[in-house]
Backbone as CSV, one residue per row, in Angstrom:
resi,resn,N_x,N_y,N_z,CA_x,CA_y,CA_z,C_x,C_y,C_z
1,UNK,0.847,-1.186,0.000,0.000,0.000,0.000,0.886,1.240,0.000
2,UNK,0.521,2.267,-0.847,1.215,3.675,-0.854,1.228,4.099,0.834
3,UNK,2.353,4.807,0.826,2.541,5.644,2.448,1.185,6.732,2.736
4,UNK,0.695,7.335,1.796,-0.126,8.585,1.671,-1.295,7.896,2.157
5,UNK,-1.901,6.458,1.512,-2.835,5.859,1.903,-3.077,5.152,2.990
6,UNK,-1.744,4.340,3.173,-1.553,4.322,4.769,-1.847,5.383,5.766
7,UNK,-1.575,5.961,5.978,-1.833,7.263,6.479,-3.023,7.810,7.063
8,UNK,-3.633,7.544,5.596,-5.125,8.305,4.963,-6.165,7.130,6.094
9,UNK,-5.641,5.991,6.409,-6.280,4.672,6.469,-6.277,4.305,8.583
10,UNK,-4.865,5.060,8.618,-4.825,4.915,9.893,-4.741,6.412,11.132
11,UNK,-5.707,7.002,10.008,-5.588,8.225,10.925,-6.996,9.317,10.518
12,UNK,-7.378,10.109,10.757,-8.402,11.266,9.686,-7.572,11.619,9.008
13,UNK,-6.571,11.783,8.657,-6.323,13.355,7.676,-6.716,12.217,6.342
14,UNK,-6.827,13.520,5.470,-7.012,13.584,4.237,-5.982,13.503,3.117
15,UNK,-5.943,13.049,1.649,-4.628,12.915,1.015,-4.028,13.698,1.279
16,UNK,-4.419,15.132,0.864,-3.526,16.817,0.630,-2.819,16.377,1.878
17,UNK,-3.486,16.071,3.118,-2.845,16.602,4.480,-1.595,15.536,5.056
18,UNK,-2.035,14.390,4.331,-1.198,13.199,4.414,0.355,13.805,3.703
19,UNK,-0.027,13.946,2.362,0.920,14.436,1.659,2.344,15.713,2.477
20,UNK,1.478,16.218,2.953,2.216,17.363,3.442,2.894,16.726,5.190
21,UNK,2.486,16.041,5.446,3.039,15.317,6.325,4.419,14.718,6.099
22,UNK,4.460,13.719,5.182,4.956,13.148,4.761,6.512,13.925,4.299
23,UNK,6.010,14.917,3.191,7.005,16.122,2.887,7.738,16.692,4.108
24,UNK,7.566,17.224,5.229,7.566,17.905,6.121,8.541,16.848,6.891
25,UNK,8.445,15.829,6.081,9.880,14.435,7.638,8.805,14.612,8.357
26,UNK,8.082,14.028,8.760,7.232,13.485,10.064,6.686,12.246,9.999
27,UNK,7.207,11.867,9.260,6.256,10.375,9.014,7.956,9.316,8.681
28,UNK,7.799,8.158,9.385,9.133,7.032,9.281,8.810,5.810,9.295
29,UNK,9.293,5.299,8.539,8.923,3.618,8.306,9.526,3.095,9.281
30,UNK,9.320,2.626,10.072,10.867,1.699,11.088,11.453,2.813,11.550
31,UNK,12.673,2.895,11.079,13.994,4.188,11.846,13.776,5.319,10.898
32,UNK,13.641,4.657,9.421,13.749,5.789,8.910,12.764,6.614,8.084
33,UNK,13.017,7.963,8.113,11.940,8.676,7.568,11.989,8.826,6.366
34,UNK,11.019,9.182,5.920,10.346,9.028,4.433,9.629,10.127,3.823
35,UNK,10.532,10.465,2.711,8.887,11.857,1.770,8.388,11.573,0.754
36,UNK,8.578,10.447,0.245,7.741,10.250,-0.536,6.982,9.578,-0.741
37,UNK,5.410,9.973,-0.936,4.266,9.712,-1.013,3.964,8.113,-1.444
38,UNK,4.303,7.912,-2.721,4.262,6.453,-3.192,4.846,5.809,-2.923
39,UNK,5.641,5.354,-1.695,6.576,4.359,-1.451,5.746,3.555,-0.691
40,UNK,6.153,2.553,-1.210,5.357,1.129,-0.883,5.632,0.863,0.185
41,UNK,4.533,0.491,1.663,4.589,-0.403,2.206,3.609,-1.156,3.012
42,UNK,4.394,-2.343,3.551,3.825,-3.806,4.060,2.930,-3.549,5.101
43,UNK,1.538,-3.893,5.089,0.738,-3.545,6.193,1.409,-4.061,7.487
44,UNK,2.489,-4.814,7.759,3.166,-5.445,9.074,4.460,-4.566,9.600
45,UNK,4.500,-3.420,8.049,5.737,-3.030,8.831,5.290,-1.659,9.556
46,UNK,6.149,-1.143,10.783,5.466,0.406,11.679,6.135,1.222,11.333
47,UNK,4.561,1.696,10.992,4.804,3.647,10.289,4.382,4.634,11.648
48,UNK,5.228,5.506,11.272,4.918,6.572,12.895,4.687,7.982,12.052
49,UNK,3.909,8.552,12.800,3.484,9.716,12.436,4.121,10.829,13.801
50,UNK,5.358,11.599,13.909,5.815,12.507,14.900,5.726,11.567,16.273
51,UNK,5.892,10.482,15.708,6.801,9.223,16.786,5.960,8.774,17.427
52,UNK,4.163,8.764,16.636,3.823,7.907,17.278,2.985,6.859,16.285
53,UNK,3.342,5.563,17.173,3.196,4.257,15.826,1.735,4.280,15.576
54,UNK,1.166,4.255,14.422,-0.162,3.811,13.794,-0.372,2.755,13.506
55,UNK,-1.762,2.667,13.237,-2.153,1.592,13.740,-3.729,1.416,12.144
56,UNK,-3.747,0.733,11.409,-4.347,0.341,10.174,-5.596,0.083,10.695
57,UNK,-6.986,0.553,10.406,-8.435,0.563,10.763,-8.950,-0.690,9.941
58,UNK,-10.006,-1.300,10.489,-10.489,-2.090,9.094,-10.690,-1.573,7.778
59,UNK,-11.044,-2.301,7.090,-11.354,-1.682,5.974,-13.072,-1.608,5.962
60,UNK,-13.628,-0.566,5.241,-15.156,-0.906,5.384,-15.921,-1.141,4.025
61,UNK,-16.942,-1.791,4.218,-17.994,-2.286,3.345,-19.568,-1.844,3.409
62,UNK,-20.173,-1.445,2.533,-21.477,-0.667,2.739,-22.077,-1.054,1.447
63,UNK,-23.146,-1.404,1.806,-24.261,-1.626,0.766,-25.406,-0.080,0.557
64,UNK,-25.576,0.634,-0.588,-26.213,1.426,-0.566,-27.759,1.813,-1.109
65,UNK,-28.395,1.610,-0.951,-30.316,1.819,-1.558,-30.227,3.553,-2.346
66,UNK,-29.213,3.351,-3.286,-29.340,4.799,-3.935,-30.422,5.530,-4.675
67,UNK,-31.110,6.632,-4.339,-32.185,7.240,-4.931,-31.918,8.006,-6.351
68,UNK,-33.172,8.335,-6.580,-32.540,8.552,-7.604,-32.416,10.117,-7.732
69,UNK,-31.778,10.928,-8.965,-30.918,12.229,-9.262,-29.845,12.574,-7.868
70,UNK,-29.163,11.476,-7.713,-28.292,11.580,-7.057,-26.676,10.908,-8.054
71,UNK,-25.228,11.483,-7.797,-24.520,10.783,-8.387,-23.497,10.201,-7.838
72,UNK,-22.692,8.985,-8.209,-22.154,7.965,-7.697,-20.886,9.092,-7.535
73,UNK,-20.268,9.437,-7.077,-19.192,10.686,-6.727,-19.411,11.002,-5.286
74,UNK,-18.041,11.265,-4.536,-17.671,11.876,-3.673,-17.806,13.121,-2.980
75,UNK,-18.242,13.639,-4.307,-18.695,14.996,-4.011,-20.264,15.743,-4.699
76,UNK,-20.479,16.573,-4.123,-22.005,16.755,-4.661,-21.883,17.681,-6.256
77,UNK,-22.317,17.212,-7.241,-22.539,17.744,-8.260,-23.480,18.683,-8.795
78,UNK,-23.703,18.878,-10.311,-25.487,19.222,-10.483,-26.047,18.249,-9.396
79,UNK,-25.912,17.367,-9.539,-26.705,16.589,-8.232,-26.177,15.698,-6.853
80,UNK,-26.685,15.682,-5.844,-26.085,15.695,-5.050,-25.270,14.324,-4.982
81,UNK,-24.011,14.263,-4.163,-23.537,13.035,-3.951,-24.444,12.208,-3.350
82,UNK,-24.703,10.430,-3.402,-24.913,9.543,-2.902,-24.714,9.260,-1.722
83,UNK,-23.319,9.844,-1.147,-23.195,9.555,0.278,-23.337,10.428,0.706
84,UNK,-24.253,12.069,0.319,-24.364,13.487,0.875,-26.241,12.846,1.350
85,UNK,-26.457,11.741,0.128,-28.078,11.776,0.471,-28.525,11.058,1.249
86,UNK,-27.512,9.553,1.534,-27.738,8.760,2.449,-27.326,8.903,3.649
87,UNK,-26.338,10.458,3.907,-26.092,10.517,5.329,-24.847,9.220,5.109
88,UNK,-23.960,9.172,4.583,-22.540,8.582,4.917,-21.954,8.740,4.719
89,UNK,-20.570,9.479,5.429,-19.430,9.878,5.687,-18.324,9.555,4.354
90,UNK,-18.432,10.373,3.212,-17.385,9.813,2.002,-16.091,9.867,1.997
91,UNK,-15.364,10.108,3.244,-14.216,10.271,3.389,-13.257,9.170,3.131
92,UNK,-12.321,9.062,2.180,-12.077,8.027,1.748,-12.280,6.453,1.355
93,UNK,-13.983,6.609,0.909,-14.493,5.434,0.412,-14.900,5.532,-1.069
94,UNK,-15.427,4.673,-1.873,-15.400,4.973,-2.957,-16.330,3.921,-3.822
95,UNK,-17.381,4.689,-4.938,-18.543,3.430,-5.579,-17.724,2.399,-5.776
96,UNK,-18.522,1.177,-5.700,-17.992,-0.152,-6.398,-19.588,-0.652,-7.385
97,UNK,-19.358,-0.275,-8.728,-20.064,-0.226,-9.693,-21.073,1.295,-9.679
98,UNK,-20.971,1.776,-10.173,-21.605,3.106,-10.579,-22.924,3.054,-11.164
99,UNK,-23.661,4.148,-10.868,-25.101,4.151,-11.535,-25.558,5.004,-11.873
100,UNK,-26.335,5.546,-13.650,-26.136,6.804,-13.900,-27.303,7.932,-12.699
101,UNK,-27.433,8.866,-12.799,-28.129,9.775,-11.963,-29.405,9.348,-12.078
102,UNK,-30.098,9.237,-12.835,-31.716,9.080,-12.904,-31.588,7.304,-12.783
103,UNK,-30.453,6.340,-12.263,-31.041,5.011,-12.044,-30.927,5.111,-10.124
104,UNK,-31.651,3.968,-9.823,-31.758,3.895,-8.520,-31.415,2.078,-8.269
105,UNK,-31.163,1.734,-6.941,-30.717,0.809,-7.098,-29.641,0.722,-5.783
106,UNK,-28.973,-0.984,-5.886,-27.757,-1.400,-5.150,-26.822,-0.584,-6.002
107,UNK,-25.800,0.195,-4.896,-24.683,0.119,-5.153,-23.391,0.190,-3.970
108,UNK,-22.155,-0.553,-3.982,-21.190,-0.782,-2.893,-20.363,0.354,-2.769
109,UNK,-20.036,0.553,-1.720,-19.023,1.276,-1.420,-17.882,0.374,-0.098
110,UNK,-16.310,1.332,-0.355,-15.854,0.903,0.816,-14.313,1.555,0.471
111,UNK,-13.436,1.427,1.376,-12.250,1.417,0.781,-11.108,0.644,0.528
112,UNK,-11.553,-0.518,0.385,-10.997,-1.353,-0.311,-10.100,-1.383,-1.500
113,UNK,-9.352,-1.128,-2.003,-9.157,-0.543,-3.878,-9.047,-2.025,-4.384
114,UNK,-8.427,-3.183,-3.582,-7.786,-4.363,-4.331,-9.776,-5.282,-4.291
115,UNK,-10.343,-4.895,-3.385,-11.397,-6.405,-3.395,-12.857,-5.273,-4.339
116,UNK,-12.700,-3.981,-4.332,-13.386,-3.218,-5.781,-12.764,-3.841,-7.230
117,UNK,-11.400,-4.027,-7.019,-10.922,-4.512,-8.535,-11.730,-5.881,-8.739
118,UNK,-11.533,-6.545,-7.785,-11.770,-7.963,-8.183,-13.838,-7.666,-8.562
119,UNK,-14.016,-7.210,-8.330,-15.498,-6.887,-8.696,-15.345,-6.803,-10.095
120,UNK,-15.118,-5.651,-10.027,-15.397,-4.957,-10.921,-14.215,-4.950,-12.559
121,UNK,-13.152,-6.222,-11.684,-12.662,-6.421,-13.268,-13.152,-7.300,-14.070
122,UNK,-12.903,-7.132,-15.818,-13.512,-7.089,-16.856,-13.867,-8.695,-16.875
123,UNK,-12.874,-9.581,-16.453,-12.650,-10.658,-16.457,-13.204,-11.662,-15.106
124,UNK,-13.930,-10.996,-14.055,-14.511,-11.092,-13.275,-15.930,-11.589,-13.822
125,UNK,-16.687,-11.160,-14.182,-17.784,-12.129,-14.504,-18.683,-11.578,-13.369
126,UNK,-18.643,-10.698,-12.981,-19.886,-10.588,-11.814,-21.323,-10.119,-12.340
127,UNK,-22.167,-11.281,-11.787,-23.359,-10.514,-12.495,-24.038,-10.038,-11.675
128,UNK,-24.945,-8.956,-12.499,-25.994,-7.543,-11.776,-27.076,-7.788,-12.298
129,UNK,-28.292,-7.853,-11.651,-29.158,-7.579,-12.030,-30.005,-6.562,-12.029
130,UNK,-31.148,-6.413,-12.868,-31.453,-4.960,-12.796,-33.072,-5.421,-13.206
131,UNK,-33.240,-4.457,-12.573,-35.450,-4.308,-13.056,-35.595,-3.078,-13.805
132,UNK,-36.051,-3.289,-15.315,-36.163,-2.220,-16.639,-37.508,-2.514,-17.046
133,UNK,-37.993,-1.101,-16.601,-39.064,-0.293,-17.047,-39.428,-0.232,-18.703
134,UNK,-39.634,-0.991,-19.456,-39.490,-0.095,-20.688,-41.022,0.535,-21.608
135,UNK,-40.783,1.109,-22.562,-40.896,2.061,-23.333,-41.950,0.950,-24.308
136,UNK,-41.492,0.274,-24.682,-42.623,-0.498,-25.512,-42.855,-2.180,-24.850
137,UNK,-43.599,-3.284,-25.363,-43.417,-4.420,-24.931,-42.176,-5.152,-25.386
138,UNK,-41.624,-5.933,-25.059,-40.543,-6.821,-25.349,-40.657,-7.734,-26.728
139,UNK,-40.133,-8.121,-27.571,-40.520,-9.227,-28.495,-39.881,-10.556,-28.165
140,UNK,-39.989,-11.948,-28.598,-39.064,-12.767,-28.671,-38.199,-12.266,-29.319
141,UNK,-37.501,-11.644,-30.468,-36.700,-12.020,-31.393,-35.630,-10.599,-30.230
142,UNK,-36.243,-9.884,-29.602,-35.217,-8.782,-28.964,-34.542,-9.916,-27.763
143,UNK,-35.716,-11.012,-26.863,-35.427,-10.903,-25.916,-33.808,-12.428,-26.751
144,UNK,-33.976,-13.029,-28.114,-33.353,-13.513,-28.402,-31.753,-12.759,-29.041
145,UNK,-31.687,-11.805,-29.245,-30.803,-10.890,-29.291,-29.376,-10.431,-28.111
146,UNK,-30.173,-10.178,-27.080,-29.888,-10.210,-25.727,-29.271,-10.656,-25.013
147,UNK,-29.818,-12.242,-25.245,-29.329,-13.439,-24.750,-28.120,-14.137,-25.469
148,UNK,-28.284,-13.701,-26.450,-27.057,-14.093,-27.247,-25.707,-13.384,-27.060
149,UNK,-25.989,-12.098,-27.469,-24.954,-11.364,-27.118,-25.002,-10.125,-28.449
150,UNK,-25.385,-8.747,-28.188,-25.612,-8.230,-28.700,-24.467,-6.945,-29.367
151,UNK,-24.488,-6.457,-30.631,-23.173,-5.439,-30.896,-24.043,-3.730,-30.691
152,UNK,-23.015,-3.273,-29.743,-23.078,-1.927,-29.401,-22.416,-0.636,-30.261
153,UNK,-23.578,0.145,-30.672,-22.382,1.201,-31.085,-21.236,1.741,-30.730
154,UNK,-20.400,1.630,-31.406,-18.527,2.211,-30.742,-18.583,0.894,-30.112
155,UNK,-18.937,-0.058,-29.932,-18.112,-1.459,-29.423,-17.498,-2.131,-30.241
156,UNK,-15.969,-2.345,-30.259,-16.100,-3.583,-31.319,-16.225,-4.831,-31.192
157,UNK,-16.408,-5.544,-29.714,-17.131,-6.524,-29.427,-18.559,-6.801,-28.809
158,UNK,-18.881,-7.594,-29.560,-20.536,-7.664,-28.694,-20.801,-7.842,-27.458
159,UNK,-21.572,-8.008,-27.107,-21.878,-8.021,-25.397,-21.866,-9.307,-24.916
160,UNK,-20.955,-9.673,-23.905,-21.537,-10.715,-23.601,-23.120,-11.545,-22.896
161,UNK,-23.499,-12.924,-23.253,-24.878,-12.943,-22.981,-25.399,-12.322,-22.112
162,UNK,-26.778,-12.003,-22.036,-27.789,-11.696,-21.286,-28.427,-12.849,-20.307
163,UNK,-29.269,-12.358,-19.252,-30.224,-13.054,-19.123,-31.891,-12.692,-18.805
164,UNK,-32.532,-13.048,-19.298,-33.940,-12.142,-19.508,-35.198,-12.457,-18.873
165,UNK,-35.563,-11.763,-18.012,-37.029,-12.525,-17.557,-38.137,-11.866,-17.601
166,UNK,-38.871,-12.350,-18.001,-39.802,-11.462,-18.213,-41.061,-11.582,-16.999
167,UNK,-41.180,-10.015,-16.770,-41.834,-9.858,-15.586,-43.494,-9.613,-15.690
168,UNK,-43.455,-8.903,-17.044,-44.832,-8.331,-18.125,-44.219,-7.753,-19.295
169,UNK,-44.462,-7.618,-20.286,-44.613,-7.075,-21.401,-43.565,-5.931,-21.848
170,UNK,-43.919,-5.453,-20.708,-43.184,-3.407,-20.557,-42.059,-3.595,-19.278
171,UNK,-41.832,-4.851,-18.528,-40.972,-4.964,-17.703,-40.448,-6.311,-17.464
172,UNK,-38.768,-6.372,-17.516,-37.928,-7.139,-17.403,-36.880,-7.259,-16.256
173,UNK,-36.504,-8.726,-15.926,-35.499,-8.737,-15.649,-34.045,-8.883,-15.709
174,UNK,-33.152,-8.022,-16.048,-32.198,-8.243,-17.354,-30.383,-8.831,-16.013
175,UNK,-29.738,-9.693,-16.373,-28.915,-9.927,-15.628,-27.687,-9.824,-16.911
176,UNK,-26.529,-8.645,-16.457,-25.520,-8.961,-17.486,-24.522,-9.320,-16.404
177,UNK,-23.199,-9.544,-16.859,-21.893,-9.647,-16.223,-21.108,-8.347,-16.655
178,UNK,-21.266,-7.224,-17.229,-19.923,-6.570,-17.695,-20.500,-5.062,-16.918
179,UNK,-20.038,-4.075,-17.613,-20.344,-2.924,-16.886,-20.039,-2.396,-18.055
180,UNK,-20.276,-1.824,-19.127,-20.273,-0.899,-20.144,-20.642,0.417,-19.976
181,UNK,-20.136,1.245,-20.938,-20.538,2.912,-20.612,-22.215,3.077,-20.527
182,UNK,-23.181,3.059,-19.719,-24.758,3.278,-19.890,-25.655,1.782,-20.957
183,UNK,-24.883,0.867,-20.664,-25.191,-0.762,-20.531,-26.212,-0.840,-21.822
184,UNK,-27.028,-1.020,-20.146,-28.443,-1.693,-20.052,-29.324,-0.786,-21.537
185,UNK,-28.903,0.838,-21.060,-30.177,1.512,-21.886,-29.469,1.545,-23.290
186,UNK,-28.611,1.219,-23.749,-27.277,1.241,-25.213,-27.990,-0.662,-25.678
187,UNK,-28.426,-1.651,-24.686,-28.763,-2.887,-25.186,-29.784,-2.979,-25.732
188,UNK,-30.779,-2.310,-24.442,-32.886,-2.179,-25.231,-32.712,-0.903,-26.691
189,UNK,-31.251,0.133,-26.449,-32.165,0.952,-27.971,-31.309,0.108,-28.813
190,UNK,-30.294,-0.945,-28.871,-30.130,-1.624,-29.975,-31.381,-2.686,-30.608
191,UNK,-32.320,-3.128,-29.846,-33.339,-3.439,-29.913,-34.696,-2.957,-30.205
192,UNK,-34.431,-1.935,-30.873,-35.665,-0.347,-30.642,-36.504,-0.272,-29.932
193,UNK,-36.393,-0.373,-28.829,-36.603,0.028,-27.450,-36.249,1.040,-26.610
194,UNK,-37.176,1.581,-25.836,-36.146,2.316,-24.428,-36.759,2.073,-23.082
195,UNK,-35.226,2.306,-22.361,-36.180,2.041,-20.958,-36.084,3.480,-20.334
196,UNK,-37.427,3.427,-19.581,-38.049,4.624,-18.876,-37.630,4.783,-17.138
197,UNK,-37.002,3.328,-16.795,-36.867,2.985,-15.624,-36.161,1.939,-15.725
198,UNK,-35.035,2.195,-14.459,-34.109,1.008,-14.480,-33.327,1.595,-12.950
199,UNK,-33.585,0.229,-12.262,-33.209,0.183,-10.879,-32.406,-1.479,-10.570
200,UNK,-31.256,-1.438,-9.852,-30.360,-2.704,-9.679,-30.700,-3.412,-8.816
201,UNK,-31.103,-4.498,-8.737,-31.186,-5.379,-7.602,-30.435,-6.541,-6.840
202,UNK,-29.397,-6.496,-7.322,-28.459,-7.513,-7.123,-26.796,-7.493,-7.425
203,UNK,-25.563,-7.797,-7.320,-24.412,-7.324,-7.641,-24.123,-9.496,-7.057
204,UNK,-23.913,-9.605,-8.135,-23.042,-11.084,-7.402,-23.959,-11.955,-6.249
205,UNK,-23.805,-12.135,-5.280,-25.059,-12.825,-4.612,-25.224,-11.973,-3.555
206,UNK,-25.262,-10.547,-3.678,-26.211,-9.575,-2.610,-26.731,-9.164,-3.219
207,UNK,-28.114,-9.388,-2.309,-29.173,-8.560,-2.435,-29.796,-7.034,-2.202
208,UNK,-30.472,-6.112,-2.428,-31.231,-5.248,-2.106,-32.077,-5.730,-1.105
209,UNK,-31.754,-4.949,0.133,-33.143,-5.434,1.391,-33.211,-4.485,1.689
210,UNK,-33.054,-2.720,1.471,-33.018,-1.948,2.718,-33.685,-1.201,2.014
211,UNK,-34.748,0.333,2.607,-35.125,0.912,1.578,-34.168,2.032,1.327
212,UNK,-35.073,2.771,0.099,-34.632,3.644,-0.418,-33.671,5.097,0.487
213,UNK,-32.530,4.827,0.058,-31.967,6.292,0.265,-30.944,6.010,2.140
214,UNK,-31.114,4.297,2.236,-30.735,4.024,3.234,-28.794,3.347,3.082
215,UNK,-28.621,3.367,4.050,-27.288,1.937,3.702,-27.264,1.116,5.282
216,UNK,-25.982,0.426,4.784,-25.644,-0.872,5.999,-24.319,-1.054,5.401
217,UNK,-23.766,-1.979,6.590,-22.680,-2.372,6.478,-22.947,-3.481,5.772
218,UNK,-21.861,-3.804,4.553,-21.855,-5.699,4.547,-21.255,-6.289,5.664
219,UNK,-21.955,-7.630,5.418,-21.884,-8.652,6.380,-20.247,-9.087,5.734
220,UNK,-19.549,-10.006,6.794,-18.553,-10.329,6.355,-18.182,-11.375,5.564
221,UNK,-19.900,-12.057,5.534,-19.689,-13.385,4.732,-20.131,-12.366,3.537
222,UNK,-21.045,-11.712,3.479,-21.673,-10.770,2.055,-19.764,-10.486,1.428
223,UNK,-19.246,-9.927,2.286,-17.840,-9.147,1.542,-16.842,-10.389,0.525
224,UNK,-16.766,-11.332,1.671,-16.454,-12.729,1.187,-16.840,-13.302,0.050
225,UNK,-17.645,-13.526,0.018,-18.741,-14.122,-1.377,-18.782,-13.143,-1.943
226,UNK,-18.587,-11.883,-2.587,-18.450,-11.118,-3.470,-17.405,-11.602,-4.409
227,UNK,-16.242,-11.754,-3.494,-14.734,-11.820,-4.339,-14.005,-13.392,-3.590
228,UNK,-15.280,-14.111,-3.943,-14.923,-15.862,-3.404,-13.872,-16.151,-4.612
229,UNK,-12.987,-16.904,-4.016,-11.752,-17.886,-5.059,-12.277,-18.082,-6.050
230,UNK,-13.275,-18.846,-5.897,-13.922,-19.370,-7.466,-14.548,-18.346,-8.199
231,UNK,-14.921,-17.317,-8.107,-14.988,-16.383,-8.893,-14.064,-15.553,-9.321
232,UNK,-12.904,-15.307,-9.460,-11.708,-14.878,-9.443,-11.487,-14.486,-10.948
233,UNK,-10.694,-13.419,-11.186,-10.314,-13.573,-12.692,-9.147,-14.480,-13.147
234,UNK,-9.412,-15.718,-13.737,-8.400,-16.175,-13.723,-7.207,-15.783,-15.269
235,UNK,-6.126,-16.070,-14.697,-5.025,-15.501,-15.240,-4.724,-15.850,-16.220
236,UNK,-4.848,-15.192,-18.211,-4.553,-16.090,-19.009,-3.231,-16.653,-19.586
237,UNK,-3.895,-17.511,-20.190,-2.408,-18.216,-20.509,-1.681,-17.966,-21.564
């Protein structure tokens, strides 16, 4: 782990303030002191801050019931941050899968950076599900499209499969594995379709239980089973 983040992890301050710490000789790995920011180290070895040893916090995990015209950011935008609306502290935590402003839905946070990768890399396979509102009824031949694996404008590979359920006519349940720039609503208008509504219900095997505009901690088996062995990206050959 970077020194700055260490830091950031076992204390309040903030990067800027970490940073300037650091600069300033006040911060020493073992005997010796250190200024620069990116130097790697071992969560076992002791870092002191003006000689006194720190000490590494857990890391945290949060499941979020995001409303909607709110945005997945740290900070409040045209619309407000996610963790400004749910009342949680964004100080060095960060989305794990993003959702545009007008969707509502699961989404994770924590500060984790290495067990967000494993989510959320390409080769990960995690699937999301989502409940889509749409715009006209569904056909077979779209919901056969879908499932197959469909080509996106500016993609030059198609999507990998879908999975489709149909809930009524005008509403689905769509499960992908990838995370593309605005997905879901880029899959139904390749299908001439749109959706009017689209909210997440699932990320890997957690669920949505809480309401709207709320959060929780994950459980530690929830954190676990996110980024279980067997789901892993495995390494090619």
């Amino acid at each position: 782990m970077r020194l700055d983040k260490f830091l950031c992890q076992s204390t309040v301050l903030d990067r800027p303030t970490a940073h300037e710490c650091i600069i300033s000789e006040r911060v020493k790995v073992g005997r010796a002191v250190i200024t620069l920011a990116d130097t790697q180290v071992h969560p076992e070895e002791k870092v002191y801050l003006d000689d006194v040893l720190l000490k590494l916090r857990p890391f945290r995990y949060f499941l979020i019931h995001k409303p909607a015209q709110t945005v997945c950011s740290n900070k409040d935008e045209h619309y407000p941050s996610v963790f400004t609306s749910v009342g949680l502290e964004a100080e060095n935590l960060h989305i794990v899968g993003r959702l545009d402003a007008d969707t509502t839905g699961l989404v994770l946070a924590t500060d984790d950076g290495q067990w967000s990768f494993l989510i959320m890399h390409p080769d990960y396979k995690c699937p999301k599900t989502y409940r889509v509102q749409l715009q006209k009824p569904i056909d077979a031949v779209a919901i056969e499209k879908l499932e197959k694996g469909i080509q996106l404008q500016g993609e030059k590979q198609a999507t990998a499969p879908a999975k489709v359920e149909i809930i009524h006519e005008k509403e689905v349940l769509l499960t992908i594995t990838e995370g593309k720039f605005h997905q879901v609503k880029r899959m139904f208008a390749a299908v001439k379709n749109k959706v009017v509504q689209l909210h997440r219900e699932r990320i890997g095997p957690v669920e949505l239980d809480i309401a709207e505009g709320d959060y929780r901690a994950l459980t530690a088996a929830e954190v676990r089973l996110l980024v279980a062995e067997k789901n892993r990206p495995q390494k090619k050959k």
